[in-house]
C-alpha positions as CSV (number, residue, x, y, z in Angstrom):
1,X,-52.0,-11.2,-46.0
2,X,-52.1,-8.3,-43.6
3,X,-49.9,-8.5,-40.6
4,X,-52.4,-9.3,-38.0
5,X,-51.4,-9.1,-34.3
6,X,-54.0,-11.7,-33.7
7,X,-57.7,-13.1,-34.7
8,X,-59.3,-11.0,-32.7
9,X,-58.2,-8.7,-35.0
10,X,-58.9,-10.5,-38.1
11,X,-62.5,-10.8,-36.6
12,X,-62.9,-7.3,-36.5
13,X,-61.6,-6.3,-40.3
14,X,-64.1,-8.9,-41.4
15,X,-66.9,-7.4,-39.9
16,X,-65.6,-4.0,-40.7
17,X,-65.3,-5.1,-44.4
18,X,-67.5,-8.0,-44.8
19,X,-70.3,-7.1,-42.3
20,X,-73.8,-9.1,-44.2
21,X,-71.6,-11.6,-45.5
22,X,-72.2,-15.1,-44.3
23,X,-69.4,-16.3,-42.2
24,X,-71.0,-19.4,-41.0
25,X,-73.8,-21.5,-41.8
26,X,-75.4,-24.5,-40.3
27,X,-77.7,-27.2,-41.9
28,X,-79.3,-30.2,-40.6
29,X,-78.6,-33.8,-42.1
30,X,-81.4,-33.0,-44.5
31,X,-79.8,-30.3,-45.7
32,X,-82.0,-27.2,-44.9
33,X,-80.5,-24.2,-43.0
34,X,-80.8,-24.1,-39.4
35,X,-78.4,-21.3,-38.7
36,X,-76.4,-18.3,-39.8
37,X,-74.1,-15.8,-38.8
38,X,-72.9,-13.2,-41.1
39,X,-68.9,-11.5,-39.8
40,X,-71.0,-8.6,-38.0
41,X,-73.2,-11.0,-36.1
42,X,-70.5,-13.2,-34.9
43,X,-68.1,-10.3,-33.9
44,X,-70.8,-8.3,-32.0
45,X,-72.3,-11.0,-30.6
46,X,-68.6,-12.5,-29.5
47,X,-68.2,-8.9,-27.8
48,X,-71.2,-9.2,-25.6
49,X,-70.4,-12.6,-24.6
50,X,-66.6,-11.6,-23.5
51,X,-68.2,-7.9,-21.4
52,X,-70.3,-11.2,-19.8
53,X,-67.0,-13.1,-19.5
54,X,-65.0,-10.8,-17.9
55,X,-67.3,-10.1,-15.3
56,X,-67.2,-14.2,-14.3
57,X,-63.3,-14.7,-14.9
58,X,-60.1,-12.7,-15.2
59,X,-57.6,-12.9,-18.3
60,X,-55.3,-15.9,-18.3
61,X,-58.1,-18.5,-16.8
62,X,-59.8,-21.3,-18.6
63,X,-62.9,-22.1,-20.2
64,X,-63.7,-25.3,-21.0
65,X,-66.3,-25.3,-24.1
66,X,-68.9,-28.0,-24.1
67,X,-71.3,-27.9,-27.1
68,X,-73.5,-29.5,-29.4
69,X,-72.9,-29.2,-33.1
70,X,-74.1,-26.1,-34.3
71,X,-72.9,-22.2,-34.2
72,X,-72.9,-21.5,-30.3
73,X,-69.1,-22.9,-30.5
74,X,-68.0,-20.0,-32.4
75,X,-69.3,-17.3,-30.9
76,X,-67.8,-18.9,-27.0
77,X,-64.8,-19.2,-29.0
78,X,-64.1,-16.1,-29.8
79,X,-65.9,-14.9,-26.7
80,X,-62.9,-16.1,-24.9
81,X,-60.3,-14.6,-27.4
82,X,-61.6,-10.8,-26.6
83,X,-61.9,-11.7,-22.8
84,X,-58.4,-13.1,-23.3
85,X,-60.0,-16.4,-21.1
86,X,-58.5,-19.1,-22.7
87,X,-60.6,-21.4,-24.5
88,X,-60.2,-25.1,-24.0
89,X,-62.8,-26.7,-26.4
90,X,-63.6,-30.4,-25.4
91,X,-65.9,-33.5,-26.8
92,X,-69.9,-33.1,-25.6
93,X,-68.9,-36.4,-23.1
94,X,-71.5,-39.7,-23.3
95,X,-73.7,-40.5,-21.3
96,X,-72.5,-43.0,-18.8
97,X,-69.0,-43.1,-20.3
98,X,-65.9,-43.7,-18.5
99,X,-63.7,-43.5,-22.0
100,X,-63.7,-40.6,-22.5
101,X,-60.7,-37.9,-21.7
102,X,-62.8,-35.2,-19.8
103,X,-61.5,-36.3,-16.6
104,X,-57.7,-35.9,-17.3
105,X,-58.5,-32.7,-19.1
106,X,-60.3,-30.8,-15.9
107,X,-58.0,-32.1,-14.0
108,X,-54.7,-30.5,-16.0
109,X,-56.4,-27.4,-16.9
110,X,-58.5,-26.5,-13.9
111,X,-60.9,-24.2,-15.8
112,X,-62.9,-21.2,-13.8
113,X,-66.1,-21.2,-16.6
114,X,-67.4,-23.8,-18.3
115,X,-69.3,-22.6,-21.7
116,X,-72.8,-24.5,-23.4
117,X,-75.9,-24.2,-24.5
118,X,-78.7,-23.6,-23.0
119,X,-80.6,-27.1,-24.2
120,X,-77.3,-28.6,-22.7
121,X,-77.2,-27.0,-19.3
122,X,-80.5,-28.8,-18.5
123,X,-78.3,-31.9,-18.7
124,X,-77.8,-33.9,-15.3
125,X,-75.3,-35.7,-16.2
126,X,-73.4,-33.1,-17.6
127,X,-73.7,-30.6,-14.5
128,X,-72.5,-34.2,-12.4
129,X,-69.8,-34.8,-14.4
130,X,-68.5,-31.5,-13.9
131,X,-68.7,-31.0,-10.2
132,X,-65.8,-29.6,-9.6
133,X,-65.2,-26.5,-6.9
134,X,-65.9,-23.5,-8.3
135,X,-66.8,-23.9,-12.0
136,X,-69.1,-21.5,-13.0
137,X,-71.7,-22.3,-15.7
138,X,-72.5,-19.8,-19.0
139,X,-75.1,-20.3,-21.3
140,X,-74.6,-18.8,-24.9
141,X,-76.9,-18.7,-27.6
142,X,-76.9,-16.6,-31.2
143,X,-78.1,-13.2,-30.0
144,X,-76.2,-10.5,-28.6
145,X,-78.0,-8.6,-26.3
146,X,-76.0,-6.2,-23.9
147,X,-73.3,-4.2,-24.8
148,X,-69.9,-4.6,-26.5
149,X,-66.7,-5.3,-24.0
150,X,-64.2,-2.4,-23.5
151,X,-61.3,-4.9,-23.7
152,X,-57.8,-5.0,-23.9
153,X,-56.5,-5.9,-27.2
154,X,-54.6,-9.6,-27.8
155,X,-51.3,-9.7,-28.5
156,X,-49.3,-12.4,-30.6
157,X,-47.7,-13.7,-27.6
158,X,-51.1,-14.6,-26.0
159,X,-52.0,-17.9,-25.9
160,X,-55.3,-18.1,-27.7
161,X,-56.6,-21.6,-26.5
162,X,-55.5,-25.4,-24.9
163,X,-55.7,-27.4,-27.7
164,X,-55.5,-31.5,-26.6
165,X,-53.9,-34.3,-28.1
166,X,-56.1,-36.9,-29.0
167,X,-54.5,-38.8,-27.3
168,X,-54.2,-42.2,-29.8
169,X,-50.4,-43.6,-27.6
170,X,-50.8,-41.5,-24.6
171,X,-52.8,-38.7,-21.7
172,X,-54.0,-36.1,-23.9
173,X,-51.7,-33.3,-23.7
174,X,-52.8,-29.3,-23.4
175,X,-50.7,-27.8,-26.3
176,X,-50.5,-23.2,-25.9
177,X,-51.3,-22.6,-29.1
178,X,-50.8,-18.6,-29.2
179,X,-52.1,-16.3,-31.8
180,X,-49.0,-16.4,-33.2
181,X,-49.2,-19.7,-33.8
182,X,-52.5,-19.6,-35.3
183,X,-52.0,-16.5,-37.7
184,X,-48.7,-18.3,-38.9
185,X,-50.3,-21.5,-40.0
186,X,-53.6,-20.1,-41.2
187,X,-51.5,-18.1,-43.2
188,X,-49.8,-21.2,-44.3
189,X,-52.9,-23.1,-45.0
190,X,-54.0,-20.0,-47.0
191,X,-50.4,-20.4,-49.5
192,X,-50.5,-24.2,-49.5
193,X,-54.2,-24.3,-50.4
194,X,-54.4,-21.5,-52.6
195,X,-57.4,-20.1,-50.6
196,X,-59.2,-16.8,-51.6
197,X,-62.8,-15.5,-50.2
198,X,-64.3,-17.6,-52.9
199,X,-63.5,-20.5,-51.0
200,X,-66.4,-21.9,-49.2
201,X,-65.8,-24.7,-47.0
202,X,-68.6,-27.7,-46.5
203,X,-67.4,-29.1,-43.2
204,X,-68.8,-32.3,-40.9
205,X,-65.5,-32.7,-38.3
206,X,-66.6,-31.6,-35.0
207,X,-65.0,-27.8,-34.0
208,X,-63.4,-29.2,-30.4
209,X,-60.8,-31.2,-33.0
210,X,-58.1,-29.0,-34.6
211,X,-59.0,-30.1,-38.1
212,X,-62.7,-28.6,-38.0
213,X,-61.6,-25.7,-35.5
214,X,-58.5,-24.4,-37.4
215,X,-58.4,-26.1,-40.6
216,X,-62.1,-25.1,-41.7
217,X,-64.0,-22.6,-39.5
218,X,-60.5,-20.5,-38.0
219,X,-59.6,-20.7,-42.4
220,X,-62.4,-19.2,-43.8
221,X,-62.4,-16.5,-41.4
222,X,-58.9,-15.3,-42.0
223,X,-59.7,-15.6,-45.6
224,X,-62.9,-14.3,-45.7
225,X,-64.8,-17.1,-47.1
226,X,-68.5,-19.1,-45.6
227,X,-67.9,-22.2,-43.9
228,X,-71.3,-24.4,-43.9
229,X,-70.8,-26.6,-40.9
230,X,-73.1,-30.0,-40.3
231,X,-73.0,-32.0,-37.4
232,X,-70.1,-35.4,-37.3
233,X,-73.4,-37.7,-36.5
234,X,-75.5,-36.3,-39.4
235,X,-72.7,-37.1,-42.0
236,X,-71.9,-40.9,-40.2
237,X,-75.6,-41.3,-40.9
238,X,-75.9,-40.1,-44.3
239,X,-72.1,-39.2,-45.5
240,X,-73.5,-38.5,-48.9
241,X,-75.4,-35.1,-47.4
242,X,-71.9,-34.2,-47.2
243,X,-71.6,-34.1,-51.0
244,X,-74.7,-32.8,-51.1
245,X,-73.8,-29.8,-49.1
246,X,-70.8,-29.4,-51.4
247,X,-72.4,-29.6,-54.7
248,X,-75.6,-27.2,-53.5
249,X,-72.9,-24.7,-52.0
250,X,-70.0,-24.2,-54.8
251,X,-67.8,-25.2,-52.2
252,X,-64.3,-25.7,-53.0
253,X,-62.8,-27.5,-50.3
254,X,-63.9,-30.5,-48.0
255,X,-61.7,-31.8,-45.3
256,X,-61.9,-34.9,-43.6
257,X,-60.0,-37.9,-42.5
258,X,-59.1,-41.3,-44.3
259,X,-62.3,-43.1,-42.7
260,X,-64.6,-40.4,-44.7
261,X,-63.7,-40.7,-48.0
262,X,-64.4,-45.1,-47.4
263,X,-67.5,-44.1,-45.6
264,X,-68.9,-41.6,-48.6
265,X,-67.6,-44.8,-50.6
266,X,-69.4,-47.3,-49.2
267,X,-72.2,-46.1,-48.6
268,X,-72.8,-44.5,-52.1
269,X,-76.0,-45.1,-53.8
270,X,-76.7,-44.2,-57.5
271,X,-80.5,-42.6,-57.0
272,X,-79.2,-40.8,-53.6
273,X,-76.2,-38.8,-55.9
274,X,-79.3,-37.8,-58.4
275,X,-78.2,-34.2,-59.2
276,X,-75.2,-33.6,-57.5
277,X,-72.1,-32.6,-58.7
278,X,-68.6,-32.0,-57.4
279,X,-66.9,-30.1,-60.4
280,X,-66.7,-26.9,-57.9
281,X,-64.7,-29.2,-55.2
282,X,-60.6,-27.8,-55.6
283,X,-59.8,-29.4,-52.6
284,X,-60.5,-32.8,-51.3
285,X,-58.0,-32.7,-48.4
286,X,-57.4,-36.6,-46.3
287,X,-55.5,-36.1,-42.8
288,X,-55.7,-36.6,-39.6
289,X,-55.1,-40.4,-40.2
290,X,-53.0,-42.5,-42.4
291,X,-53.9,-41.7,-46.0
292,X,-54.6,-45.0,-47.7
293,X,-53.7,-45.4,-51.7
294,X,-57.0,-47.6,-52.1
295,X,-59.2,-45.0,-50.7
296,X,-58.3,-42.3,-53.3
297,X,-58.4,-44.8,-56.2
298,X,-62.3,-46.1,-54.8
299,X,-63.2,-42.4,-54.2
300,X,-62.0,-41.4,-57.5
301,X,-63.2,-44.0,-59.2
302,X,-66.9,-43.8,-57.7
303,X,-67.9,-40.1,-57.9
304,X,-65.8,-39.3,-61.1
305,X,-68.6,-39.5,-63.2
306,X,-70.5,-36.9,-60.6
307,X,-67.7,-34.3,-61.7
308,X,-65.1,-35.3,-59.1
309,X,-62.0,-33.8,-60.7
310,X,-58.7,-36.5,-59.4
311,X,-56.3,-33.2,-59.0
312,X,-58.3,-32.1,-56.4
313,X,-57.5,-35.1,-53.9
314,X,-55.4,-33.9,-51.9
315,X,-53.5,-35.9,-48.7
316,X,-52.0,-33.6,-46.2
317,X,-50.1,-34.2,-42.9
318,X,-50.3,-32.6,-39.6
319,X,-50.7,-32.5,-35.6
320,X,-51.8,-30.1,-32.9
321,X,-48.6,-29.2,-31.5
322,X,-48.1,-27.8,-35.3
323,X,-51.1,-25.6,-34.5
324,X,-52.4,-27.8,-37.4
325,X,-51.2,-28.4,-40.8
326,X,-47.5,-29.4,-41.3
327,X,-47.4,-30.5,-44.7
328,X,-49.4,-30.3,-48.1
329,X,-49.5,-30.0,-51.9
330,X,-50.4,-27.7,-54.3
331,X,-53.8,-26.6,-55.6
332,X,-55.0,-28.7,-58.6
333,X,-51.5,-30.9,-58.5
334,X,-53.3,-33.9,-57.7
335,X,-51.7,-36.7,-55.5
336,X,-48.4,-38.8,-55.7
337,X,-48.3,-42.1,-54.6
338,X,-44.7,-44.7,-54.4
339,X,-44.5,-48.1,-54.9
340,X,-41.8,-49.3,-52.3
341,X,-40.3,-52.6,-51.0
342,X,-42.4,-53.7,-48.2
343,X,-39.2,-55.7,-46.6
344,X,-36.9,-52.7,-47.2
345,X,-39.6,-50.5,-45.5
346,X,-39.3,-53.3,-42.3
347,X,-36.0,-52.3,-42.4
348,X,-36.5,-48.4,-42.7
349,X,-35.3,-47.6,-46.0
350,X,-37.8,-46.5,-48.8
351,X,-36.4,-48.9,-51.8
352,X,-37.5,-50.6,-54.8
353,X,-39.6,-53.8,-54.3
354,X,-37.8,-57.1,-55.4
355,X,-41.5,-58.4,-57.0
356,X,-45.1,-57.9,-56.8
357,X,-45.0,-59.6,-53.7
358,X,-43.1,-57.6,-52.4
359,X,-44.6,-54.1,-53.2
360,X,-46.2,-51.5,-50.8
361,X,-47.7,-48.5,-52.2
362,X,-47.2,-45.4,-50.2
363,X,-49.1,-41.7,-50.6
364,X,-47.2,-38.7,-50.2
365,X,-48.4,-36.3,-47.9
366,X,-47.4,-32.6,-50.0
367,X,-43.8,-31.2,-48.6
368,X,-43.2,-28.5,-45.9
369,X,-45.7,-25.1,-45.7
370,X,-44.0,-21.5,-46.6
371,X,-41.7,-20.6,-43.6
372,X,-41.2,-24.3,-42.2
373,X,-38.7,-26.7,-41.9
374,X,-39.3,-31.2,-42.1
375,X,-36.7,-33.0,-41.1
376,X,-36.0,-36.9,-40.7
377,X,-33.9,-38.2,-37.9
378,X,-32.5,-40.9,-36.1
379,X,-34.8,-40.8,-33.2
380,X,-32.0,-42.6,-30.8
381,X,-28.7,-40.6,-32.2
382,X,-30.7,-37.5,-33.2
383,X,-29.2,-37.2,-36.5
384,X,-30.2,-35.9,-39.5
385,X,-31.1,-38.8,-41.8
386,X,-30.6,-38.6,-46.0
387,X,-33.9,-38.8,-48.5
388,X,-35.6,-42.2,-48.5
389,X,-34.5,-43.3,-44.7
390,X,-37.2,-43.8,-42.4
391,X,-36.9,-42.2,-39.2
392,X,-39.0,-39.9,-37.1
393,X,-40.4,-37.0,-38.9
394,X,-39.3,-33.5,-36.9
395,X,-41.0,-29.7,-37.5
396,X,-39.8,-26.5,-37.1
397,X,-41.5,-23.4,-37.8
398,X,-43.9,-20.0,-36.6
399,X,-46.6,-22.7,-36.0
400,X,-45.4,-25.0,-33.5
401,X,-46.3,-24.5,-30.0
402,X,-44.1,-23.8,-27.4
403,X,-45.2,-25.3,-24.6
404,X,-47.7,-28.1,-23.1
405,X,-49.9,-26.8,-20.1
406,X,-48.3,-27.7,-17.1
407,X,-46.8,-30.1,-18.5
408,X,-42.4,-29.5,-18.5
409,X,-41.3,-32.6,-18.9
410,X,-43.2,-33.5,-22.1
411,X,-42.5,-29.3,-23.4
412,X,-38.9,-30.2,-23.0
413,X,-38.4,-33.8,-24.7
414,X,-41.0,-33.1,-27.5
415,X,-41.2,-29.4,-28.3
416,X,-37.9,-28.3,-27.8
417,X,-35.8,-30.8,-28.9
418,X,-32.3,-30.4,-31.3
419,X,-30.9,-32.0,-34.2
420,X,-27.3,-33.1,-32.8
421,X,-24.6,-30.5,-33.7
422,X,-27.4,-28.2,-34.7
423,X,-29.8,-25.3,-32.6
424,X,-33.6,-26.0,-32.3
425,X,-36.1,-26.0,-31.4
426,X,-37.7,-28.4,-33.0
427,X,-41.2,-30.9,-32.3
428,X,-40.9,-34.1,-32.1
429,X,-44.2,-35.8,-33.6
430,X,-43.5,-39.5,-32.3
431,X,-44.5,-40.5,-36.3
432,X,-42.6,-42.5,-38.7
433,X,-41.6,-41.4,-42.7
434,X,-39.2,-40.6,-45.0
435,X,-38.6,-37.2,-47.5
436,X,-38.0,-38.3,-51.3
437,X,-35.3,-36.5,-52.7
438,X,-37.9,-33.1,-54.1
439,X,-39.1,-32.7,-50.6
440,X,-42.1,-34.9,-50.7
441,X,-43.2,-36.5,-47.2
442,X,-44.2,-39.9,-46.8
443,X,-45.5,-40.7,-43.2
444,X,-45.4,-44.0,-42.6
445,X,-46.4,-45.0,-39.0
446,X,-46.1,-44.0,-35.3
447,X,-43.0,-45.3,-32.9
448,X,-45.4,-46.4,-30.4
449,X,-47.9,-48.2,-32.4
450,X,-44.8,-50.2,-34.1
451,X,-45.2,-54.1,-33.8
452,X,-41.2,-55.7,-33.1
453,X,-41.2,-59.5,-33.4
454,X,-38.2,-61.2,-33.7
455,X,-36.4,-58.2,-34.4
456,X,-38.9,-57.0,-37.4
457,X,-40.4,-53.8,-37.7
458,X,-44.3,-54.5,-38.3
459,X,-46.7,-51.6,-39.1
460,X,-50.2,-52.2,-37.5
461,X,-52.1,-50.2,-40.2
462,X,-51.0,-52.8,-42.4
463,X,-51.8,-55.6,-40.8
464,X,-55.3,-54.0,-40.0
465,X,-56.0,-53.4,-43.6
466,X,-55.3,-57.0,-44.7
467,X,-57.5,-58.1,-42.0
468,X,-60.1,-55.6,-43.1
469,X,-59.9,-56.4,-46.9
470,X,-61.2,-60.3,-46.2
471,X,-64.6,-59.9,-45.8
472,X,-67.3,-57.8,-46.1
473,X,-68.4,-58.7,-42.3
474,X,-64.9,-57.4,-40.9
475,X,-65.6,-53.5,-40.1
476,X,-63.1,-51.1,-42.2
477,X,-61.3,-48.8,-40.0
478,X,-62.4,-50.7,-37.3
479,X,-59.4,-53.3,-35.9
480,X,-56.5,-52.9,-33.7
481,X,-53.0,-55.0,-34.4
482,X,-50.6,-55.1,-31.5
483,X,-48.4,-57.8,-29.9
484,X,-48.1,-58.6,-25.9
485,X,-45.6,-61.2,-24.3
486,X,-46.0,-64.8,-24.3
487,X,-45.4,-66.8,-21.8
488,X,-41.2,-67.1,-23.0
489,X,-41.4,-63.2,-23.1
490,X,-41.4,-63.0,-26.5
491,X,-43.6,-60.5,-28.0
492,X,-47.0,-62.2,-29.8
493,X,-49.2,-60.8,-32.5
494,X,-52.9,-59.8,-31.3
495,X,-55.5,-59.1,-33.7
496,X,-58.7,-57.7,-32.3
497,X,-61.6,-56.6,-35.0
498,X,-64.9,-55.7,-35.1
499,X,-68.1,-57.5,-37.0
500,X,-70.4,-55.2,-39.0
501,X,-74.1,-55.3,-36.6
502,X,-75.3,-56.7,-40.0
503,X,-73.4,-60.1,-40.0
504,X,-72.8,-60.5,-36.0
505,X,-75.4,-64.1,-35.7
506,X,-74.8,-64.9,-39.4
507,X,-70.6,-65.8,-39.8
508,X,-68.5,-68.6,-38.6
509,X,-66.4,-67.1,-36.4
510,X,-63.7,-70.0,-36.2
511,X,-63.5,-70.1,-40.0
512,X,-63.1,-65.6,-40.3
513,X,-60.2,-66.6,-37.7
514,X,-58.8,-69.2,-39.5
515,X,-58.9,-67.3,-42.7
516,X,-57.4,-63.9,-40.8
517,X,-54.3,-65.8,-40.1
518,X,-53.7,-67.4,-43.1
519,X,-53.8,-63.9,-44.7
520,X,-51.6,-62.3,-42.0
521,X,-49.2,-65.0,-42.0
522,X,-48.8,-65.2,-46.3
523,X,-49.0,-61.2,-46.3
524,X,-46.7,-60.3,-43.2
525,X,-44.9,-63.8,-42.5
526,X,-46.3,-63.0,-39.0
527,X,-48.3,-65.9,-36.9
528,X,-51.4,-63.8,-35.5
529,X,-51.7,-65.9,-31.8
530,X,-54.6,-64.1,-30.8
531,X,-57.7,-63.4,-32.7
532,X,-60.3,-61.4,-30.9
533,X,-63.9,-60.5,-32.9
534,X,-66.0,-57.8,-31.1
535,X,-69.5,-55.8,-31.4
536,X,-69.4,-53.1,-33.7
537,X,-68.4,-49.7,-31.5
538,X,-66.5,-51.4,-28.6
539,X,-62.8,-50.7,-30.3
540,X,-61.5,-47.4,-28.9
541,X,-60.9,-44.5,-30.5
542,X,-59.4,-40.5,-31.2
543,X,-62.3,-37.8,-31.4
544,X,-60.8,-38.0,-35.0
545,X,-61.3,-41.3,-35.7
546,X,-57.7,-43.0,-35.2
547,X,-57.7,-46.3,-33.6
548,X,-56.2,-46.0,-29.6
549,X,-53.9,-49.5,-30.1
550,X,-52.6,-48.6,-26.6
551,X,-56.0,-48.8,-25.1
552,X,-57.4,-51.2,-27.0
553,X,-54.2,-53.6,-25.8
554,X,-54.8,-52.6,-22.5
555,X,-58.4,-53.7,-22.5
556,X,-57.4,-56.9,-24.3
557,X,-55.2,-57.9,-21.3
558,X,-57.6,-57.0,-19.0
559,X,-60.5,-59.1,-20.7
560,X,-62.5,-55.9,-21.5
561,X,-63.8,-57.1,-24.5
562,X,-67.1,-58.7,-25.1
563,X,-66.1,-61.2,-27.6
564,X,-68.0,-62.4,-30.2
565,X,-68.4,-66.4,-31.2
């Protein structure tokens, strides 16, 4: 691609090349258009916003951007980038909610402006939540009246916007992700993908998470391809719209994590796929979560006969502090899955299993992008470790950030670490896996979220999944596995799980418990001690989906839970 100084400037050539084409479209869970914005619309209307923005706010301060689903996100985005304010897009907090991050976020990034909609700036709440000195509130709609901003021009050292961590083991965390960093690992996305103009995106995960900011809408700009967008609600009501969307726009890639592909899954209904079909789909890529061999095989295996081509599942690996992507596979190359020893893997070593008993499948997660380096070490010694060792999986490359937001101490230990007896710098991500000997990743787990009992390396996902795969009642990608200290200080297995609303009055709730430790002790040797059942929505969560097992063991020990039976 061209050598872009930064996507500002890729902004500009597309509407200088591709004015009337549709950049971005956005359709309600029914499926009919509610808005679009073709390259020329978004840039001009971007410019008027930023002549408004550098009038409230001078280059270098934040924004924090607070919208609905819907196009008004795109155009405050890039607002920001040609004001050079830097963007800090955020969840739309609940109402009356105390879980979610806002709080630590104002308080680390201390933003001047604060960016909505105008339906949303009637909010109470919202305007309460955000009482903080100083912080000025802009509304932004569609049009673009007033003129263009005479602005300086980015450069590739400027640090585009605050991207957060999720947050699933610890504070969220403000990573600089500079244009650099974007332009290197779109362009990287672009390779590994195999993306050209003709590749429309369908996409439901909300744009304040790196996966629907950089991996969809910030993709199809650089490449010059629409992007229909629908809101994360509409598709966890109805995730068969989202196929919908696909088959009625050609599209050719979906993203979405692990808990999407179940969802569109279970909730599939014969007469509701009447006339769609996925033969155009290229790209089915699962992130963002661990990537689960079941899923595929279900997913596969139910929309198949609507034209779902198996090569185009495609799992994939990566974190904000890699601006996004870190790993993935080739177009059309479909996906590889292992079948490894499950005691071995307790052990870290990838090995073959002894028996069926004793087998683990594990999906590979592509190998590293164009211009970037994977590498598994010894997170204690720091030391390179050989193909099929587990250990923690370490990035280096164009696309990882530099630097957390005032934040030294975690900018020192996690993005600028070194490989003993070699230079760095190199991100630490903090998750488990192992390389196969051609390169392939296989991410197995995070060091936090690792269960130790008697000396035993225990995966939570694992244990969650057997729990999950007992009954119907038992909420998928819903439970949390963790241990605490007995009373002899030695560590104890907690299982805490939600109940479909369906089936909350109508089990036994002694006999699921009974049943979940049977399975957990014959699957895991592993006596679960505790056994919590809660109300469907009370286990917390990532904006993406992935389970918070520290928070959820917090709130365990403090009794936060309202149990069930």
């Amino acid at each position: 691609m061209d050598n872009f100084r930064s996507l500002v400037a890729v902004l500009a050539r597309r509407a200088a090349e591709q004015a009337d084409d549709r950049a971005y479209v956005f359709v309600s869970d029914r499926g009919t258009e509610e808005a679009a914005l073709t390259f020329r619309q978004l840039h001009d209307a971007a410019s008027a916003l930023a002549a408004r923005l550098s009038a409230a706010a001078r280059p270098g301060d934040r924004a924090i951007l607070v919208f609905p689903p819907g196009l008004e996100f795109l155009v405050a985005f890039f607002g920001c980038l040609m004001a050079g304010i830097i963007a800090v897009p955020m969840m739309m907090p609940r109402r009356n909610s105390a879980r979610d991050a806002s709080a630590a976020i104002l308080s680390n990034c201390t933003p001047a402006l604060a960016l909505t909609t105008s339906a949303f700036a009637l909010r109470g709440d919202l305007q309460a939540r955000f009482a903080l000195a100083n912080i000025r509130w802009i509304e932004v709609d569609l049009g673009h009246d007033g003129a263009a901003a005479d602005l300086t021009a980015s450069t590739p050292d400027d640090i585009a916007f605050l991207q957060y961590t999720s947050g699933s083991t610890s504070e969220p965390k403000g990573v600089m992700v500079s244009h650099a960093n974007l332009l290197a690992n779109l362009e990287m996305i672009r390779l590994a993908l195999g993306n050209t103009r003709q590749s429309t995106y369908v996409n439901w995960v909300p744009l304040y998470h790196d996966m629907g900011l950089i991996l969809n809408a910030l993709q199809t700009l650089y490449v010059g391809a629409p992007c229909v967008l629908m809101a994360p609600n509409a598709f966890m009501q109805r995730p068969l719209g989202w196929l919908r969307a696909i088959s009625h726009y050609r599209a050719e890639v979906a993203c979405g994590p692990n808990f999407g592909f179940d969802l569109c899954v279970s909730r599939y209904r014969a007469d509701q796929m009447d006339g769609i079909d996925l033969s155009s789909l290229r790209i089915a890529l699962n992130g963002a979560e661990p990537v689960h061999a079941e899923t595929i095989d279900r997913f596969i295996a139910t929309f198949g006969p609507h034209g779902f081509d198996p090569r185009a599942m495609y799992p994939a690996y990566g974190m904000a502090e890699a601006t996004l992507l870190i790993s993935g596979g080739r177009r059309a190359d479909g996906h590889i899955t292992r079948t490894v020893s499950r005691t071995a893997l307790q052990a870290h070593a990838a090995e073959t299993p002894s028996g069926d008993d004793d087998a683990q499948i594990v999906v590979g997660c592509g190998r590293a992008l164009e211009g970037e380096q994977i590498a598994i070490v010894d997170p204690e010694k720091r030391t390179r470790l050989p193909a099929d060792h587990v250990g923690e999986i370490w990035v280096s490359g164009a696309n990882v950030a530099r630097a957390y937001w005032r934040n030294d101490e975690a900018t020192r230990g996690a993005l600028n670490a070194e490989i003993a007896g070699e230079d760095g710098p190199w991100l630490r991500t903090s998750d488990l896996g192992f390389l196969d000997d051609s390169g392939e990743l296989f991410v197995t787990g995070r060091i936090k979220d690792l269960i130790i009992i008697r000396g035993i390396n225990h995966y939570p996902q694992d244990i969650e999944r057997t729990v999950q795969s007992l009954d119907v009642a038992l909420r998928e990608n819903c439970g949390a596995a963790f241990s605490v200290p007995d009373e002899t200080g030695e560590e104890a297995l907690v299982i805490v799980q939600e109940v479909e609303r369906t089936a909350r009055h109508a089990i036994d709730s002694e006999d699921i418990k009974g049943r979940i430790r049977e399975a957990v002790a014959d699957n895991h040797e592993l006596s679960a001690r505790h056994v919590t059942l809660i109300r469907p929505g009370s286990l917390p969560k990532t904006t993406s989906g992935k389970i918070q097992r520290k928070l959820a063991r917090r709130l365990w020990l403090e009794g936060g839970f309202e149990k069930i039976g």
